[in-house]
Backbone as JSON Lines, residues from 0, in Angstrom:
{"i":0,"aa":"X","n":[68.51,-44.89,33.27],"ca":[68.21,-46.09,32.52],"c":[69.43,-46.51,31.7]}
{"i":1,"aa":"X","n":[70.6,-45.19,31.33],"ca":[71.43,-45.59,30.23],"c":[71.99,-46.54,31.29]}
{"i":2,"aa":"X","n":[72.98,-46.11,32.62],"ca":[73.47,-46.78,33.03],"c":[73.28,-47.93,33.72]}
{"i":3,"aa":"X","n":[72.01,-48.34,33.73],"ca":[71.33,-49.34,34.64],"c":[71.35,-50.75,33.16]}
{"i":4,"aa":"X","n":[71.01,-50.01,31.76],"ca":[71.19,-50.75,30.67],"c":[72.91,-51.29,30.27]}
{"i":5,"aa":"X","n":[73.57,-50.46,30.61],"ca":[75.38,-50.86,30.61],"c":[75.36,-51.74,31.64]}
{"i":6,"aa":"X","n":[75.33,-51.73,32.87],"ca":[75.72,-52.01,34.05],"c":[75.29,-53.54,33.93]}
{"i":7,"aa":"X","n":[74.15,-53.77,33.05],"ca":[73.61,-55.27,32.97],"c":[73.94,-55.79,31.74]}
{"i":8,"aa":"X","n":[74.59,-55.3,31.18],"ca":[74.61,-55.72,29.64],"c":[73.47,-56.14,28.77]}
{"i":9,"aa":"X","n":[72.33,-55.28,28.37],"ca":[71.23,-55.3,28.21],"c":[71.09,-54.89,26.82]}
{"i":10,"aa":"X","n":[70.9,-55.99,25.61],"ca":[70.16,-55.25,23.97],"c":[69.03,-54.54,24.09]}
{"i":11,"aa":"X","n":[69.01,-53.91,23.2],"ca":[67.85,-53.23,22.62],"c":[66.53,-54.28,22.35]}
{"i":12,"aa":"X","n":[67.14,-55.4,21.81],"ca":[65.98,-56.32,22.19],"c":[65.07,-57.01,22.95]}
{"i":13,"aa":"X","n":[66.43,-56.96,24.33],"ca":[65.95,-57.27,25.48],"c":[65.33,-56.27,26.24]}
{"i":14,"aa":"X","n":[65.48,-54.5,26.23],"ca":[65.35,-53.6,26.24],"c":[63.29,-53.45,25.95]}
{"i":15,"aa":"X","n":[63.56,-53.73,24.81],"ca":[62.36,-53.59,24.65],"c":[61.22,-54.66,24.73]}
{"i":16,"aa":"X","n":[61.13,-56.21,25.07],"ca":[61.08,-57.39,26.06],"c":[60.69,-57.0,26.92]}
{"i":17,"aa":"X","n":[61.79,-56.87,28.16],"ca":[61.27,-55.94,29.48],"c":[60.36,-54.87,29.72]}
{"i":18,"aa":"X","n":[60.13,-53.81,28.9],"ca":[59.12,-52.98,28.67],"c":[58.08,-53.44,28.38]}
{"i":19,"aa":"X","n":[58.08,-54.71,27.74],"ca":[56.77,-55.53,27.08],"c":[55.86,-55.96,28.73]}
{"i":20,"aa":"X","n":[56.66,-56.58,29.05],"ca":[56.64,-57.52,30.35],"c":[56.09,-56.44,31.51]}
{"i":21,"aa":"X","n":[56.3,-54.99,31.24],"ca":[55.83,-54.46,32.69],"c":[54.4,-53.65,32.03]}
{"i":22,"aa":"X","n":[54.17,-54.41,30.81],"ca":[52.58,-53.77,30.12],"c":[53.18,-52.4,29.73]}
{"i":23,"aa":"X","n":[54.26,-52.13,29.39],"ca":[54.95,-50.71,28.5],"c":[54.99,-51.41,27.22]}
{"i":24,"aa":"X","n":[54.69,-51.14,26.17],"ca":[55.41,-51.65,24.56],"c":[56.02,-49.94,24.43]}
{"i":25,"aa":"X","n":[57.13,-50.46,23.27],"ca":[58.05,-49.33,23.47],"c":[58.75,-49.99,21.95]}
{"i":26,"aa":"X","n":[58.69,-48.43,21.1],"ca":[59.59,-48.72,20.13],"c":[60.95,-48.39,19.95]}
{"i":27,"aa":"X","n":[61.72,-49.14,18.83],"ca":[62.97,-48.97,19.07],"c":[63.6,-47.92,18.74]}
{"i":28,"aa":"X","n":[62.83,-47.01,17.79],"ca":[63.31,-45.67,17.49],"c":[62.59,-45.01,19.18]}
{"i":29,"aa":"X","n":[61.83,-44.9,19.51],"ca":[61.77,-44.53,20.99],"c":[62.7,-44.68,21.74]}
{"i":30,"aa":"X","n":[63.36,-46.27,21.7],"ca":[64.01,-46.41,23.15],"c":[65.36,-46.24,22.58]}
{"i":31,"aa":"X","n":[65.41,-45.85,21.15],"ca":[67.0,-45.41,20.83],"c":[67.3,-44.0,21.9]}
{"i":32,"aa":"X","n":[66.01,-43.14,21.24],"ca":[66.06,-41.59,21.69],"c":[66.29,-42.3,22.9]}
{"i":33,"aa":"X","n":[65.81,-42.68,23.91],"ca":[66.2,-42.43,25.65],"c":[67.05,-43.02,26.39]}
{"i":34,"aa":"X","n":[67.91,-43.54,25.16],"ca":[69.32,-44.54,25.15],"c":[69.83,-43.18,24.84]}
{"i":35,"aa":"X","n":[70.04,-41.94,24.07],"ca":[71.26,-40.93,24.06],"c":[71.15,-40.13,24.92]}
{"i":36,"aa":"X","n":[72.38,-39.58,24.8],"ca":[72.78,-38.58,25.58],"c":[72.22,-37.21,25.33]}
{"i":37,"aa":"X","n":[71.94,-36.39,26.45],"ca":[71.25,-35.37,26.78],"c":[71.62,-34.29,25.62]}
{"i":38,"aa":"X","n":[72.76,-34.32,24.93],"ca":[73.44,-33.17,23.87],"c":[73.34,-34.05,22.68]}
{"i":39,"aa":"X","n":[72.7,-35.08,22.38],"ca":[72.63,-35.56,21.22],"c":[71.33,-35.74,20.33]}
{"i":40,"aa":"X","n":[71.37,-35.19,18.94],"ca":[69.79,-35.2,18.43],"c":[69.32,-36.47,18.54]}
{"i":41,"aa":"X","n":[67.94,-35.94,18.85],"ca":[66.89,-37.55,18.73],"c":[66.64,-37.72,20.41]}
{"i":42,"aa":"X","n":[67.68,-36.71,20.95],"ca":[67.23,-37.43,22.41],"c":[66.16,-37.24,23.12]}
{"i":43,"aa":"X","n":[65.58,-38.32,24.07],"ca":[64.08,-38.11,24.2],"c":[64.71,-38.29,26.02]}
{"i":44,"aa":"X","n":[63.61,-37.52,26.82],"ca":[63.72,-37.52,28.28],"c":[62.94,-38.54,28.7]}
{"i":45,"aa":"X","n":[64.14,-39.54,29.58],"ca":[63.07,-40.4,30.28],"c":[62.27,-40.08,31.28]}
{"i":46,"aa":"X","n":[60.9,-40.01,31.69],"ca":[60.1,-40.05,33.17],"c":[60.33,-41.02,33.9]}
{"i":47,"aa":"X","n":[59.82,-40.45,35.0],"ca":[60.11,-41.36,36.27],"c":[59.0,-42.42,35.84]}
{"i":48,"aa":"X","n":[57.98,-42.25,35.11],"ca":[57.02,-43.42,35.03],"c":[57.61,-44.42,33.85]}
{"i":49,"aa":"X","n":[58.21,-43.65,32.8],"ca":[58.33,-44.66,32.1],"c":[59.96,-45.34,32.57]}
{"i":50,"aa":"X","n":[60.87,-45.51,33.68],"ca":[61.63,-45.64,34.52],"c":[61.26,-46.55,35.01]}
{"i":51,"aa":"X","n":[59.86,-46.69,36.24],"ca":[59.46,-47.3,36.87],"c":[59.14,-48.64,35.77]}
{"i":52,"aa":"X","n":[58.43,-48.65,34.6],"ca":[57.86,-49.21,33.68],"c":[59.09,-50.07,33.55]}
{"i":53,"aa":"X","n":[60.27,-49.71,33.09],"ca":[61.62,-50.45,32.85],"c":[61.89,-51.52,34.42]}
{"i":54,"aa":"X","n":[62.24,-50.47,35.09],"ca":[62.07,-51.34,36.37],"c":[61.42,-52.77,36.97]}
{"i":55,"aa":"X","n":[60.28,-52.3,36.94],"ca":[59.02,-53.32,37.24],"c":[59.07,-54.67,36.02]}
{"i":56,"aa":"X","n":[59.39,-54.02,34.86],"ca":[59.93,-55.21,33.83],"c":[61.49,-55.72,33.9]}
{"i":57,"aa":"X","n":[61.95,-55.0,34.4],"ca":[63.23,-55.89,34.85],"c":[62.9,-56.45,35.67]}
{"i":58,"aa":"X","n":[62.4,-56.74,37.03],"ca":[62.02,-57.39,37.66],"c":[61.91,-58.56,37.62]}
{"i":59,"aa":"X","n":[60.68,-58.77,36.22],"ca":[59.45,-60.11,35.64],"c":[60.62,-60.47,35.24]}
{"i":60,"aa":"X","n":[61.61,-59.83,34.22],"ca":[62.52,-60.3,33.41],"c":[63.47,-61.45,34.3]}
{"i":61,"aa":"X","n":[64.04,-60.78,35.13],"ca":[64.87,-61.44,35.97],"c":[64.21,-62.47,37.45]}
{"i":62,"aa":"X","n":[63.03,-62.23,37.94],"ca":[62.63,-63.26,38.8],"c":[61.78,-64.09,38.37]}
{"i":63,"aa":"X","n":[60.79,-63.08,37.44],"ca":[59.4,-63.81,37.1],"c":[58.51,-63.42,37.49]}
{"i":64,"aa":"X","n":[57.01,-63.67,36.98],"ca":[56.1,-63.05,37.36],"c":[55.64,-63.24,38.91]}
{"i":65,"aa":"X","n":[54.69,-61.73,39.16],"ca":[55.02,-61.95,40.59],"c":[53.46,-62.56,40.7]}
{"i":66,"aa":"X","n":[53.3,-63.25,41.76],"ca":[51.53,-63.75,41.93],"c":[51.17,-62.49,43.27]}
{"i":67,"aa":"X","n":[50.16,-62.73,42.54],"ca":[49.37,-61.09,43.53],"c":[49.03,-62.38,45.03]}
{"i":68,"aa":"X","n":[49.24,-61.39,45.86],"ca":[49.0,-61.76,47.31],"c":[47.94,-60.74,47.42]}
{"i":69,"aa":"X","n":[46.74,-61.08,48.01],"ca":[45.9,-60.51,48.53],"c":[46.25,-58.82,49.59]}
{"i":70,"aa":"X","n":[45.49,-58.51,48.98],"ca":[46.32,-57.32,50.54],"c":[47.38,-56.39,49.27]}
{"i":71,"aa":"X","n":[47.55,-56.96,48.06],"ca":[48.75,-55.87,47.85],"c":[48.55,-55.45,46.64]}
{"i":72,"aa":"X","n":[47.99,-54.02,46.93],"ca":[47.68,-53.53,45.01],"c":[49.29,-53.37,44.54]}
{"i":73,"aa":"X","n":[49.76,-52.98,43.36],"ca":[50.11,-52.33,42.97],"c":[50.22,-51.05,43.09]}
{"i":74,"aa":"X","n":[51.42,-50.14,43.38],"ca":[51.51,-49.26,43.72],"c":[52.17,-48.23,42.48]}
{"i":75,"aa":"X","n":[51.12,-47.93,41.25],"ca":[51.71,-47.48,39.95],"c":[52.17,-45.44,39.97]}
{"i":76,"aa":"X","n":[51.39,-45.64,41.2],"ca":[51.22,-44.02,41.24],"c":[52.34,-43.43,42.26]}
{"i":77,"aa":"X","n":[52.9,-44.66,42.79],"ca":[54.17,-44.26,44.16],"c":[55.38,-43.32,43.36]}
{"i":78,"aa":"X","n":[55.98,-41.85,44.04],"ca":[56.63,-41.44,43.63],"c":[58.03,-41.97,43.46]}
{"i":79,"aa":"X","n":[58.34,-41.97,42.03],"ca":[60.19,-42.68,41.99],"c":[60.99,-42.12,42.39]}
{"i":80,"aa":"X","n":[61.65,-43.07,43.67],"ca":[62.8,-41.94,44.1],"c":[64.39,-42.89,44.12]}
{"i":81,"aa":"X","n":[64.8,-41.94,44.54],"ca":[66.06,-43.15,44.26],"c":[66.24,-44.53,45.53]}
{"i":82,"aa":"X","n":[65.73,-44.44,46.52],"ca":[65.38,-45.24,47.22],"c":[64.39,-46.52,46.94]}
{"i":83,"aa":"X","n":[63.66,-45.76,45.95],"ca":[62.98,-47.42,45.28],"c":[63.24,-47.39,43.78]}
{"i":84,"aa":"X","n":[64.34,-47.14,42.98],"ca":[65.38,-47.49,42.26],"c":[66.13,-48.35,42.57]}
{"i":85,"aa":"X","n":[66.35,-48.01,43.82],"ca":[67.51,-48.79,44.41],"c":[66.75,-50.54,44.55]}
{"i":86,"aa":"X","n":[65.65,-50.01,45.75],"ca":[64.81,-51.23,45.97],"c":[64.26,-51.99,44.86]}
{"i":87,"aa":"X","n":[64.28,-51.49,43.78],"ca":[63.58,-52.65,42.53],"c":[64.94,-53.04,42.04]}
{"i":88,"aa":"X","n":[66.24,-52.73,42.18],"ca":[67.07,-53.52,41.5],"c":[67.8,-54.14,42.62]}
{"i":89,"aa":"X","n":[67.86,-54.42,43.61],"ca":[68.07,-55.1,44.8],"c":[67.27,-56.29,44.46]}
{"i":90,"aa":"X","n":[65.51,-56.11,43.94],"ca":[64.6,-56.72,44.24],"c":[65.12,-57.97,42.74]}
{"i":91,"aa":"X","n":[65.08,-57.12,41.53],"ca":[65.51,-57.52,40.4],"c":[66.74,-58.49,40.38]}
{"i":92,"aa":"X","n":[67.65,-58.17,40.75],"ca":[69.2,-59.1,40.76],"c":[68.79,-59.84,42.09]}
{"i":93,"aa":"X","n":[68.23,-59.91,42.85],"ca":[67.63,-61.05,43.79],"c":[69.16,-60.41,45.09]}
{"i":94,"aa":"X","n":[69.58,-59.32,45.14],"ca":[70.54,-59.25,45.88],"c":[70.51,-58.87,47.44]}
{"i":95,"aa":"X","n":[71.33,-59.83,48.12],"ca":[71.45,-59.57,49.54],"c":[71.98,-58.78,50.38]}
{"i":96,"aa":"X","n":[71.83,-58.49,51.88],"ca":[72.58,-57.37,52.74],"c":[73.96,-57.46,51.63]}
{"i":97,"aa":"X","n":[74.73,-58.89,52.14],"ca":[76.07,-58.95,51.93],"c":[76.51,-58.59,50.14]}
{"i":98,"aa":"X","n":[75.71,-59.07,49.25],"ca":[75.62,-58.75,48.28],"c":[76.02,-57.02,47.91]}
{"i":99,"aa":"X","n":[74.93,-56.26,48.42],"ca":[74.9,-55.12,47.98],"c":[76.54,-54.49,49.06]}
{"i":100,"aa":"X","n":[76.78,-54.68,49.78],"ca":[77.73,-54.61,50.73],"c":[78.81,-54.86,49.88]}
{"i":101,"aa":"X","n":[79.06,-55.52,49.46],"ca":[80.41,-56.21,48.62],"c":[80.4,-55.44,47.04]}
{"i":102,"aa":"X","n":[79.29,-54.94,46.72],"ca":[78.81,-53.86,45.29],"c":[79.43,-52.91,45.58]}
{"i":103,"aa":"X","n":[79.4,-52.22,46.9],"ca":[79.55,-50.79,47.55],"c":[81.22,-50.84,47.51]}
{"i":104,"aa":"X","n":[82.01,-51.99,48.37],"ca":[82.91,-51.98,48.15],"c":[83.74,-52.02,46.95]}
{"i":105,"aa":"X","n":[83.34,-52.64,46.32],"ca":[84.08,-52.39,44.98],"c":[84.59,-50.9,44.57]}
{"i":106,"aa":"X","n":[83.61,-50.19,44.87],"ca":[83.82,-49.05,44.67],"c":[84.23,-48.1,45.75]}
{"i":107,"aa":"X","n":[85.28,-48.79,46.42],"ca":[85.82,-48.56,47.87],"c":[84.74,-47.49,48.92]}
{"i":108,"aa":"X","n":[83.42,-48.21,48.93],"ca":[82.7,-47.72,49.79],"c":[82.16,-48.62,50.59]}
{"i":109,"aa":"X","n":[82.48,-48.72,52.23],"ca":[82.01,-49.23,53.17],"c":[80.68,-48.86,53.59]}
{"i":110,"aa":"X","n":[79.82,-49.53,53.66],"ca":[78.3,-49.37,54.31],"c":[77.88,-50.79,55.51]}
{"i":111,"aa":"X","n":[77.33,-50.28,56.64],"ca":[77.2,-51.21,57.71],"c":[75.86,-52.08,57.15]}
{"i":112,"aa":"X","n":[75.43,-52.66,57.67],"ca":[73.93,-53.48,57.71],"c":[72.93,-52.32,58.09]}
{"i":113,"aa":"X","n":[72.96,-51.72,59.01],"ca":[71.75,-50.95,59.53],"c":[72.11,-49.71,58.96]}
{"i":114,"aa":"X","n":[73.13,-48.73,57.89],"ca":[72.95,-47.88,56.92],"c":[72.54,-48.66,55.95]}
{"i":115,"aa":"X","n":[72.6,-49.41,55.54],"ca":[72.33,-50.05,54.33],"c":[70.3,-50.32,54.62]}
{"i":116,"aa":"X","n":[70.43,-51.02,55.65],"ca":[68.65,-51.72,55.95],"c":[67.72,-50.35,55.61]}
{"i":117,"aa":"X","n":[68.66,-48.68,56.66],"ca":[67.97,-47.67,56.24],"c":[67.26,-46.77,55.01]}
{"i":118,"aa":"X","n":[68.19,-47.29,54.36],"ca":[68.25,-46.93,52.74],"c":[66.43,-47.71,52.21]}
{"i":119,"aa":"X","n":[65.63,-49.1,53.04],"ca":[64.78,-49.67,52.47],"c":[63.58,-49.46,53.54]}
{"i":120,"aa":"X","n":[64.19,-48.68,54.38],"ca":[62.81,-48.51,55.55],"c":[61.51,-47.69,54.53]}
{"i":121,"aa":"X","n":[60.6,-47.87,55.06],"ca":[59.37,-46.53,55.0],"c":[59.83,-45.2,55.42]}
{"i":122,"aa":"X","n":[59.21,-44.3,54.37],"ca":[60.06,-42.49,54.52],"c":[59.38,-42.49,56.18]}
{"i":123,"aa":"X","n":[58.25,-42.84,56.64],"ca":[58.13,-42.82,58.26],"c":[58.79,-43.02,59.01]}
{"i":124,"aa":"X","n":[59.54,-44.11,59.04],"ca":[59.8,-45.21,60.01],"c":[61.38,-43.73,60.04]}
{"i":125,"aa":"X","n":[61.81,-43.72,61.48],"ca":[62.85,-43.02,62.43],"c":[64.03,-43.31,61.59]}
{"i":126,"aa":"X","n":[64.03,-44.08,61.03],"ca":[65.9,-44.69,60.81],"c":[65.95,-44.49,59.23]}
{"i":127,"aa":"X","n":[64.56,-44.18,58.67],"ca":[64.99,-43.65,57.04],"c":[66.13,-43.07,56.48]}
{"i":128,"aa":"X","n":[66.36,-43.7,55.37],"ca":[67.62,-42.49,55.28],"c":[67.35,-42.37,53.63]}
{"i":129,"aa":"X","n":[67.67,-41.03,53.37],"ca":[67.45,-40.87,51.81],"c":[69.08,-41.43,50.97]}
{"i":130,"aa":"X","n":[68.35,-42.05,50.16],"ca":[69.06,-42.2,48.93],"c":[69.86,-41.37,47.95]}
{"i":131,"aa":"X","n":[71.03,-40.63,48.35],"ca":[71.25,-39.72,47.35],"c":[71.98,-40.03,45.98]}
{"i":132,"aa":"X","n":[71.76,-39.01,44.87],"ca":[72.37,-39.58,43.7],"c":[73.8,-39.95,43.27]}
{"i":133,"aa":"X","n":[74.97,-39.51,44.65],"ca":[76.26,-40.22,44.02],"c":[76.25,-41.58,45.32]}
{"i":134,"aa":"X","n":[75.28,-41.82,45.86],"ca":[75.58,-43.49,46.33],"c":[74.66,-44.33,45.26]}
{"i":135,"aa":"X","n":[73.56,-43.58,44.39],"ca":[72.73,-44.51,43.42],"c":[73.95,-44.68,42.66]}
{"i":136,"aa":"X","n":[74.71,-43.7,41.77],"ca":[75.81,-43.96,40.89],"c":[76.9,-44.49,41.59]}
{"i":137,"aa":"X","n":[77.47,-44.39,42.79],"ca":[78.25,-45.38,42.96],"c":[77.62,-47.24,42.76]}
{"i":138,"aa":"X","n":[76.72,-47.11,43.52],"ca":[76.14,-48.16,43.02],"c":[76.02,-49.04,41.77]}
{"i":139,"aa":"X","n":[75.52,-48.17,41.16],"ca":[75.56,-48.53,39.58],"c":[76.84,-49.15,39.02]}
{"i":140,"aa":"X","n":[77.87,-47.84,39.78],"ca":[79.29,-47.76,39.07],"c":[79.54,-49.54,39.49]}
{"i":141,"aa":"X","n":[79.41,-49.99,41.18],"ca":[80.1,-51.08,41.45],"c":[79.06,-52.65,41.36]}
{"i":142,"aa":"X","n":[78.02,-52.37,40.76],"ca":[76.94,-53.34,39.46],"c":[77.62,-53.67,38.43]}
{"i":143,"aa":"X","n":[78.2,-52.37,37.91],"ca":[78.79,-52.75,36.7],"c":[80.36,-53.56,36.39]}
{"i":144,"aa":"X","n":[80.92,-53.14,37.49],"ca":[82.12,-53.47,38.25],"c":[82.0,-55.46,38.24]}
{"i":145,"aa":"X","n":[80.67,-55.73,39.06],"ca":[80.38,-56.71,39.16],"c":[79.94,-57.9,38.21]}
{"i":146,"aa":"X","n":[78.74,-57.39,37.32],"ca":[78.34,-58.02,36.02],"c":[79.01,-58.18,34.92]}
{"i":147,"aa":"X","n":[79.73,-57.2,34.92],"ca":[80.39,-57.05,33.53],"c":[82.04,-57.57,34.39]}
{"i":148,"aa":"X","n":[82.11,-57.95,35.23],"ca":[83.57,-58.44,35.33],"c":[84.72,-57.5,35.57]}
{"i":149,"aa":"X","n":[84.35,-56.07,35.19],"ca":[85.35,-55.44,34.76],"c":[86.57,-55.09,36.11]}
{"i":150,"aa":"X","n":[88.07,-54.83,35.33],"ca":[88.93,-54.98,36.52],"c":[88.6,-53.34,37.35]}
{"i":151,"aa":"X","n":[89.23,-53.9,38.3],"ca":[88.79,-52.8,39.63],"c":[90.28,-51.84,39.42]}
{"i":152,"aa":"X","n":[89.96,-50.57,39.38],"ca":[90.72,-49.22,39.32],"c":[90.28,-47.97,39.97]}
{"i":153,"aa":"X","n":[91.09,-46.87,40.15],"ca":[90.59,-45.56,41.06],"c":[90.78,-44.81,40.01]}
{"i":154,"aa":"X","n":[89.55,-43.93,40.59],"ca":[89.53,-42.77,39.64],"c":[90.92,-41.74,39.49]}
């Protein structure tokens, strides 16, 4: 969440807005704690639910509310993985194949269309591919790269 909150340039006000919006209220001495770092007092562990909660309100935040289509509960109980991390902020920044393609690069990582499509299949479907945590953080890394402008350098 810290870096998903950098990566967008996101207040504490807006911070806690978005939480409003996905039916989370959330205080600011709360969302200080799960704004620090793991070695710092006060720090509080985020869950994957209250994650999803941020998520799903970034979403409203950034598209708008969604109108229920028949046929589609809500899925509050689906396990968070980084594959639908990925998929709610794809969903959130409204971003495309080429979009996320041009994110990756920034961070001098090439991904085709059909590694990339795999990354959003169903864990069923043959061509799944898991999401692991240094392409979520590269990701992030080349979001932030993107939103925030910042100039492009190697580690």
């Amino acid at each position: 969440m810290r870096r998903i909150r950098y990566a967008l340039d996101i207040s504490d006000n807006k911070m806690i807005a978005i939480f409003n919006l996905s039916g989370h209220g959330i205080e600011l001495s709360a969302l200080q704690g799960l704004l620090k770092k793991e070695d710092e007092a006060g720090y509080l562990d985020c869950s994957s639910n209250l994650l999803r909660h941020f998520l799903d309100g970034l979403i409203i935040y950034k598209r708008g509310e969604r109108e229920s289509a028949a046929g589609h509960a809500a899925k509050a109980d689906m396990v968070l993985t980084n594959n639908s991390i990925l998929k709610k902020l794809r969903i959130a920044m409204a971003l495309k194949e080429e979009d996320m393609m041009a994110i990756m690069k920034l961070v001098t990582i090439d991904i085709s269309k059909s590694e990339l499509s795999a990354l959003f299949r169903s864990k069923e479907h043959k061509n799944f591919k898991e999401c692991g945590d240094q392409f979520l953080r590269n990701f992030l890394k080349g979001l932030t790269i993107r939103t925030r402008n910042l100039p492009l350098h190697s580690d």
